[in-house]
C-alpha positions in Angstrom: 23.9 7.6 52.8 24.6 6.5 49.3 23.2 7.9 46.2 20.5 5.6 44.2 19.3 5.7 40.4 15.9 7.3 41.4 17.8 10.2 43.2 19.9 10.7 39.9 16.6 10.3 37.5 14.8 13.3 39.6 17.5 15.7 38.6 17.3 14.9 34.9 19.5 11.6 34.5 18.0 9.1 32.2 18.2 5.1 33.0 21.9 4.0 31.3 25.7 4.1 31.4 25.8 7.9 32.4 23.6 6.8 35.7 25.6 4.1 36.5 28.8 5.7 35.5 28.0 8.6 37.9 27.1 6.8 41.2 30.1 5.1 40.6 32.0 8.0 40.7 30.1 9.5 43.7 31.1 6.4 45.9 34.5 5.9 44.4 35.6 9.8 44.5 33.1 11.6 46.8 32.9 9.4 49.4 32.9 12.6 52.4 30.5 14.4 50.8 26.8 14.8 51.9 24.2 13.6 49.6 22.9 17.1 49.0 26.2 18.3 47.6 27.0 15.5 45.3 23.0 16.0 43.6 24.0 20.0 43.4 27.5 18.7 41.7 25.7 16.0 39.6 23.1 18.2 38.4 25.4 20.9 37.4 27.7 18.5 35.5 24.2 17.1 33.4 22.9 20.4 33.0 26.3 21.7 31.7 28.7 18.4 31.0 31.4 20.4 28.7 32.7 22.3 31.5 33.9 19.1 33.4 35.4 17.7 30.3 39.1 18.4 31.7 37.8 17.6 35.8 39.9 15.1 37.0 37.3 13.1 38.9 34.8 14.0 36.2 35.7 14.1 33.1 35.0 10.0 32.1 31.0 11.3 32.9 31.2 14.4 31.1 32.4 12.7 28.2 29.3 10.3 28.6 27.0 13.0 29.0 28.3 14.7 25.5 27.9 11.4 23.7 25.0 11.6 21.4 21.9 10.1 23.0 19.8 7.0 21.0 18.5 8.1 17.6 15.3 6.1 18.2 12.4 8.1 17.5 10.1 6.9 20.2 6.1 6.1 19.3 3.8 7.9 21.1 2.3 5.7 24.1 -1.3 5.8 23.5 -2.3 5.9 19.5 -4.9 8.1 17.8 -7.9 6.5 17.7 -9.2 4.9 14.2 -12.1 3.5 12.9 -12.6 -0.2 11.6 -14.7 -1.7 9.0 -15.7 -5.4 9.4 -13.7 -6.0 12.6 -14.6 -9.4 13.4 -13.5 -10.6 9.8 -9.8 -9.1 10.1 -7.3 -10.8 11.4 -5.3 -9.7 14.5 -1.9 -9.4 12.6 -3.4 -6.2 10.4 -4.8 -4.9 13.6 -1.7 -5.0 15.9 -0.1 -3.1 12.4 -2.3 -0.7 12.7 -2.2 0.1 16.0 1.2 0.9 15.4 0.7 3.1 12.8 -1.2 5.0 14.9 1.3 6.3 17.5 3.7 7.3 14.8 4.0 11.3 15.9 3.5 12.2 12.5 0.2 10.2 12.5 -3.1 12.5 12.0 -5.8 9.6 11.4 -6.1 6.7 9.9 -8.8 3.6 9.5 -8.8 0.1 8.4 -10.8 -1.4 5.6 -13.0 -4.2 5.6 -10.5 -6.2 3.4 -7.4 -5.4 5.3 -4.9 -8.3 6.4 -1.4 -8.4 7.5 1.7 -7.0 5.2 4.8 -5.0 6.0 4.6 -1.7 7.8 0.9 -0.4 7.2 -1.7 -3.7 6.3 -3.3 -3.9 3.1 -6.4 -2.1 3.3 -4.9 0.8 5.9 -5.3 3.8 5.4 -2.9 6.6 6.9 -3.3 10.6 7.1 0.0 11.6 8.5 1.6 15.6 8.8 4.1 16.5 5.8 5.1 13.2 6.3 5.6 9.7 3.4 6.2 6.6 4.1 7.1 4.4 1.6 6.0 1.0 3.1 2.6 3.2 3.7 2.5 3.5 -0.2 3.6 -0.4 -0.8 5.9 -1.8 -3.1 3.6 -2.1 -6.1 3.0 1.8 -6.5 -0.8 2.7 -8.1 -1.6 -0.7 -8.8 -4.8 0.1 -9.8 -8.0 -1.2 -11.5 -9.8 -0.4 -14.9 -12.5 -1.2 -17.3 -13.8 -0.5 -20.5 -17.5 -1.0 -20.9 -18.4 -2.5 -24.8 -21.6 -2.3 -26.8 -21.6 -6.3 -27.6 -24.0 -8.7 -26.5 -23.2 -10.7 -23.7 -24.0 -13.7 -25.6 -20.7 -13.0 -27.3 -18.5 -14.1 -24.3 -20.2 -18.0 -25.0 -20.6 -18.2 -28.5 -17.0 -16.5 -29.1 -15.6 -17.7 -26.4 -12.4 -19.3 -28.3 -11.8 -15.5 -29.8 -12.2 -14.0 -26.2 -9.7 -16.6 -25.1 -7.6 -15.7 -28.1 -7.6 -11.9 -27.4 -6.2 -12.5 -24.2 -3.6 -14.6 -25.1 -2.3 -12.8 -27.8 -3.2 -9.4 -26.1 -1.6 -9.7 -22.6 1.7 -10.9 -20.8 2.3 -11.5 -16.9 5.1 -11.7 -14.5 8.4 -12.2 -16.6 6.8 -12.0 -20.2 7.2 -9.0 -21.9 6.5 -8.1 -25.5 8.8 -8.8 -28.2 8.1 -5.3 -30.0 6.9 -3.2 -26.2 4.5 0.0 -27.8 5.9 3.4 -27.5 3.9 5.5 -24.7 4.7 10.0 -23.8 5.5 8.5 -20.2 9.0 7.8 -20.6 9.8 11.7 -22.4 9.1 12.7 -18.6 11.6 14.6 -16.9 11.4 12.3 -14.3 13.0 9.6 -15.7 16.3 11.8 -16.8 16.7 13.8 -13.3 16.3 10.9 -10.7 18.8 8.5 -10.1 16.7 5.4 -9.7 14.0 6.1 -12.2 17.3 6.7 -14.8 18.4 3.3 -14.1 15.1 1.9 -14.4 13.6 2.9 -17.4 15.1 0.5 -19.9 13.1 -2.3 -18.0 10.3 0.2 -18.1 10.3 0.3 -21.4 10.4 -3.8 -21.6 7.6 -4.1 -19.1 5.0 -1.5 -20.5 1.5 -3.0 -21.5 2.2 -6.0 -19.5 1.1 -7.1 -15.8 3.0 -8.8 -13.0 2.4 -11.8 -11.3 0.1 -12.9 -8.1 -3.3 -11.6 -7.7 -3.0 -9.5 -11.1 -5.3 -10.1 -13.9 -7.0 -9.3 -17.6 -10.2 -10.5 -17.5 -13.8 -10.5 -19.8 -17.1 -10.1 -17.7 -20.6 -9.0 -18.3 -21.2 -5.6 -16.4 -24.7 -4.8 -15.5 -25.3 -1.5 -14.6 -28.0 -1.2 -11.8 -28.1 2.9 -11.4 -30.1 4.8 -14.2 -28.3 7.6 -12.7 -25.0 7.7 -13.9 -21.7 8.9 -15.2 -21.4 7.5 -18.5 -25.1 7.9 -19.7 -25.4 3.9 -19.7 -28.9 2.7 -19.6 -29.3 0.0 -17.0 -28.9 -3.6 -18.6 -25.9 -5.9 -19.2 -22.8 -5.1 -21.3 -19.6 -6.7 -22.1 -16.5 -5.1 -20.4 -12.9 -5.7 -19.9 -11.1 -5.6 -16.3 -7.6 -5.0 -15.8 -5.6 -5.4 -12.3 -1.9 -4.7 -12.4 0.6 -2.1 -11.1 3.9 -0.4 -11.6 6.1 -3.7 -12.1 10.0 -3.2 -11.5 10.0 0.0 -11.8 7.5 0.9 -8.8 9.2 -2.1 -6.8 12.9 -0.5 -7.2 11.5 2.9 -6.1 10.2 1.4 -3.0 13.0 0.0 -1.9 15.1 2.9 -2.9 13.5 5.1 -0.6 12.5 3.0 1.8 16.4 1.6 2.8 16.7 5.9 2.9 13.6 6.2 5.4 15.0 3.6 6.9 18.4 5.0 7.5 17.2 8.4 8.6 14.3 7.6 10.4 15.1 5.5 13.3 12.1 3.8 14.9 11.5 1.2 17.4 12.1 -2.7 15.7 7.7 -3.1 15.8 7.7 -0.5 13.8 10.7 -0.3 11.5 8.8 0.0 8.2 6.7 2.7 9.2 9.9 4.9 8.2 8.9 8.1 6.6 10.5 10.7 4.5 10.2 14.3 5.5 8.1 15.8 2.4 10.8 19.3 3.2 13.7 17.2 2.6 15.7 16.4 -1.0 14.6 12.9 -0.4 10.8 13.1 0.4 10.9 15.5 -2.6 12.7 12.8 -4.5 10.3 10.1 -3.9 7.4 12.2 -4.3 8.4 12.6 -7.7 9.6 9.0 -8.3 6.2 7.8 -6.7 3.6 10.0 -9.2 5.9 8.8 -11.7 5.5 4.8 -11.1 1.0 5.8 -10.6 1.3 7.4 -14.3 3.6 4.7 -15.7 1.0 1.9 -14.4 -1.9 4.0 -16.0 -0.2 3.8 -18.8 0.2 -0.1 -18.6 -3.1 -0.6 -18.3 -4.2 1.5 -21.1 -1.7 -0.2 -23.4 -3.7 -3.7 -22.7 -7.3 -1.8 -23.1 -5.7 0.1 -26.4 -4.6 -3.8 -27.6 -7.8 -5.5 -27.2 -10.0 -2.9 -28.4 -8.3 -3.0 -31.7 -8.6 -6.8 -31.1 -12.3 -5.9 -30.8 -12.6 -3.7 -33.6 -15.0 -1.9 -30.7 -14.7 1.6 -29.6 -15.3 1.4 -25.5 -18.2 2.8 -24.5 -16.8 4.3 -21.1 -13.7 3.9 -18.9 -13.6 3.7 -15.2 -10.3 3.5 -13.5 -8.8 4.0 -10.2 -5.6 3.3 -8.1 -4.6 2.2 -4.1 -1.0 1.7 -3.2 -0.7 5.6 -3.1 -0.2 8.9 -1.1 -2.5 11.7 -2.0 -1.8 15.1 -0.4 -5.7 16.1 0.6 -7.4 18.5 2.9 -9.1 17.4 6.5 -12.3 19.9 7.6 -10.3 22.5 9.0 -8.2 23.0 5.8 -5.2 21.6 7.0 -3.0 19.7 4.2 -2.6 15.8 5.1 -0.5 13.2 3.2 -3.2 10.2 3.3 -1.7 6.6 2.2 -3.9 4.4 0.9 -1.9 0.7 1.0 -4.8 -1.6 -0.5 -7.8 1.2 -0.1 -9.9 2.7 -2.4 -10.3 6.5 -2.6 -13.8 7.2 -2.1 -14.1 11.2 -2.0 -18.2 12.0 -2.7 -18.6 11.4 -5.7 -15.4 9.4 -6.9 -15.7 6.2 -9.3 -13.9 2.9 -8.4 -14.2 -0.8 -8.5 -14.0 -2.9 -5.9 -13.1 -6.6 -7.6 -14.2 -9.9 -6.1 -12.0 -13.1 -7.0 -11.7 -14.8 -10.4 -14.9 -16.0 -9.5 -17.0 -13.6 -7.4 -18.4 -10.4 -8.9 -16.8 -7.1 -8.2 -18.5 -3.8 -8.2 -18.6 -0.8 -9.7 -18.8 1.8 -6.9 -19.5 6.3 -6.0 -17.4 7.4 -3.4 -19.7 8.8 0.1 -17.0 11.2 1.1 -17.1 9.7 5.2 -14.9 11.2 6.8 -14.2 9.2 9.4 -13.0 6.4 6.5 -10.7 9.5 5.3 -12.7 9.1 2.2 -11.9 5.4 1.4 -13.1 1.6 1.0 -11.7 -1.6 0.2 -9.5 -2.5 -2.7 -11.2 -5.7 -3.1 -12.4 -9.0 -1.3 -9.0 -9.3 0.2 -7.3 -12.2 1.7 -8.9 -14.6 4.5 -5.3 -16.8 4.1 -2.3 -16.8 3.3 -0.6 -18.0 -0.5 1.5 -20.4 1.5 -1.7 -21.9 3.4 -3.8 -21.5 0.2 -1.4 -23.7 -1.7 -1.3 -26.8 1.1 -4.9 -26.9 1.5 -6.7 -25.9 -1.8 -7.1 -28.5 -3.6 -7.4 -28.2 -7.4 -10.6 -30.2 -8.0 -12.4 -28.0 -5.4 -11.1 -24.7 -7.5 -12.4 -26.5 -10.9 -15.7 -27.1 -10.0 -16.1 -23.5 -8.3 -15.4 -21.8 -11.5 -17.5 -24.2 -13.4 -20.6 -23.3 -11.3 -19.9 -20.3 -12.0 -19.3 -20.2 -15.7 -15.8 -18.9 -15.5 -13.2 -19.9 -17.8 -9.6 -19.3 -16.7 -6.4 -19.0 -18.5 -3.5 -19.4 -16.1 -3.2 -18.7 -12.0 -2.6 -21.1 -9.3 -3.6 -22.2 -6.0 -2.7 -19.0 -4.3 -5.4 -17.0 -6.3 -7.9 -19.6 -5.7 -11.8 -18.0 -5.0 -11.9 -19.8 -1.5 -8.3 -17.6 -0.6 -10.5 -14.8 -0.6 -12.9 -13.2 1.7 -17.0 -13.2 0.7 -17.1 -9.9 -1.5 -20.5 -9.3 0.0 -19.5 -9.4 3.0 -17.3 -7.0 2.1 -19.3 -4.4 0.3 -21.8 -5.1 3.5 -19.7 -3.3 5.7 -19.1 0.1 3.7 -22.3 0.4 2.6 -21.7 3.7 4.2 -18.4 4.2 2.5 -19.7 3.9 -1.5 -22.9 3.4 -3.3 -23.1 0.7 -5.3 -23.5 1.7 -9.5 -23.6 -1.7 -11.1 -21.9 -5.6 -10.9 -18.9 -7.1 -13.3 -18.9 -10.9 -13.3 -15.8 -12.7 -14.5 -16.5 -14.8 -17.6 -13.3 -15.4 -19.3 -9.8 -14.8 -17.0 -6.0 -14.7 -17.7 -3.5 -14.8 -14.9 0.0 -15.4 -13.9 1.3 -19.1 -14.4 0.1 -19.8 -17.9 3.0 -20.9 -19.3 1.3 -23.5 -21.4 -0.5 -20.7 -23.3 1.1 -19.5 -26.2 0.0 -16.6 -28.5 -1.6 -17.7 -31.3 -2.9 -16.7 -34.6 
């Protein structure tokens, strides 16, 4: 009675060239022995394969056997269960993402915000708690994009009657995508050690210095609103009513985009996972390179701060005004945070808010939607987050052939919006319904107050120049 594949897999052999390789061997050079014998001599050679090495009629399996085996790291079979936020408005691309994400076996928790859509590894608006564990893709390529406001003591009225030296302020005030400024400001960042001990950070920080104060391209903005501030209760000891206030929405630029790929091509190389789930790669936080990127990563968050408080620093001093408060926040991060128990968890935030109890954030509409400002719940079960913003209900590419540029005119003229710059892409019909949105984490954040575009600068203005 010949041998068969199932006979060889209940003695330890694995589906592959070493099964194969040794039932031909039984039928070619055993063919007189009884089935019970060639299992004892197979298993023996499995268990021990470098004592056959020099065996005549086994040696060719041996050597198999010593071969080291598939560096795939499998994902688990059943993922850790999350929790979603607006289900039936996210689209099954984020959601198949995310189920990935959950059987990575360093996965702890994770959830899905109610702005999430489909990117590369984790969605935008995931959010992933995993064990000593980063993951670069987790993080996303624009590291700490973040938002922030200053809140002025000018009448609202000023945004309409001034509107040519809002518009001014802007221009002269801001740069996007490829602009830069002639004479960048100087900024403590770049005397961090960080930019003299790593290797990509070193090579970066020339263009650093180029890009700072400025914002990149796509959904990133500098815009003037009217805040109203709704809670009597709050941080800044504002008294409910309306008040000017800038908005800013930009990230790390090259320098947080090099580091991503930098570490990510060395996740990638070291941490072998199946092809669904390829840019899940992680870094070990006890290895040189987790270590590495940690540093590299708080370094891009801090450099984007510093961005954005470049632009606030400029038009203040545009304003002659001295802000009356400051909110800021960041997503496209990892956090290292504690669960219930006390145990340490690296939680990504790709597109998510942090909302800890009692945390401050805003949570931006479109161009031409209101955003709000927002005080964090603490859920658990969100691992202490919300939505970075409306988010996406299509893609640029669709938004671009089916937008039409009339349609986008007479939306921001209903609603009073002026805008410098953008394209179809960044339309307000691209975008879910913020309240929507905010609907479905009311359990997530408490709302403070509402920011309403009035006066907008994008990417794609090229026809604006600064002016005196």
């Amino acid at each position: 009675m010949n041998l068969t594949g199932n006979d060889l897999k209940n003695i330890g052999f694995a589906e592959g060239k070493a099964l194969g390789l040794a039932l031909q061997i039984m039928e070619q050079q055993y063919q007189t022995m009884s089935t019970g014998d060639k299992l004892v001599l197979l298993k023996g050679v499995f268990e021990d394969p470098s004592a056959y090495v020099n065996d005549v009629k086994l040696s060719a399996l041996a050597h198999e056997l010593l071969k080291p085996g598939d560096d795939t790291i499998p994902l688990n079979v059943a993922g850790k269960p999350y929790q979603i936020y607006g289900a039936d408005a996210i689209e099954q691309g984020a959601l198949s993402q995310m189920e990935t994400a959950m059987k990575l076996p360093v996965t702890v928790a994770g959830a899905l915000m109610p702005d999430a859509h489909q990117g590369y590894g984790l969605p935008i608006g995931g959010v992933l708690a995993t064990q000593n564990a980063v993951i670069p893709y987790g993080v996303g390529v624009d590291i700490g994009c973040r938002m922030c406001m200053t809140v002025y003591n000018l009448p609202v009225t000023a945004l309409t009657e001034k509107k040519e030296e809002f518009k001014k302020l802007l221009v002269n005030n801001t740069r996007f995508g490829m602009a830069t400024f002639n004479k960048p400001k100087d900024h403590e960042i770049f005397e961090r050690k960080a930019f003299s001990e790593l290797g990509i950070a070193r090579e970066m920080k020339d263009r650093a210095w180029q890009q700072i104060g400025s914002s990149g391209g796509g959904n990133h903005f500098v815009e003037f609103g009217i805040v109203e501030i709704l809670d009597p209760v709050n941080e800044f000891n504002l008294a409910p009513g309306r008040y000017v206030a800038l908005l800013s929405h930009s990230g790390s630029r090259g320098l947080g985009a090099n580091i991503a790929r930098h570490y990510t091509k060395i996740a990638m190389d070291t941490c072998k996972l199946p092809q669904e789930a390829k840019h899940l790669a992680w870094l070990d936080l006890d290895t040189e390179a987790g270590q590495e990127y940690w540093l590299a990563m708080n370094l891009a968050g801090d450099y984007a701060s510093a961005c954005h408080h470049q632009i606030h620093e400029r038009m203040a001093i545009g304003l002659r005004e001295t802000p009356l408060a400051m909110i800021e926040n960041h997503h496209n991060f990892a956090w290292k945070e504690k669960d219930a128990a006390g145990n340490e968890l690296i939680v990504h935030r790709k597109g998510a808010t942090p909302a800890g109890k009692g945390v401050l954030g805003i949570i931006p509409g479109s161009m031409a939607t209101p955003g709000f400002i927002v005080r964090g719940k603490g859920l658990a079960e969100s691992i202490n987050s919300a939505s970075h913003g409306a988010g996406r209900t299509m893609s640029r590419t669709k938004a671009k052939q089916t937008i039409l540029q009339g349609h986008v005119n007479k939306f921001l003229k209903e609603a009073g919006v002026e805008l410098i710059g953008s394209g179809l892409d960044e339309a307000p019909m691209a975008y879910k319904d913020i309240h929507q949105v905010m609907g479905y984490q009311q359990s997530l954040v408490g709302v403070l107050g509402s920011f309403m575009p009035k006066i907008v600068r994008m990417c794609g203005d090229a026809k604006f120049q600064e002016v005196d």
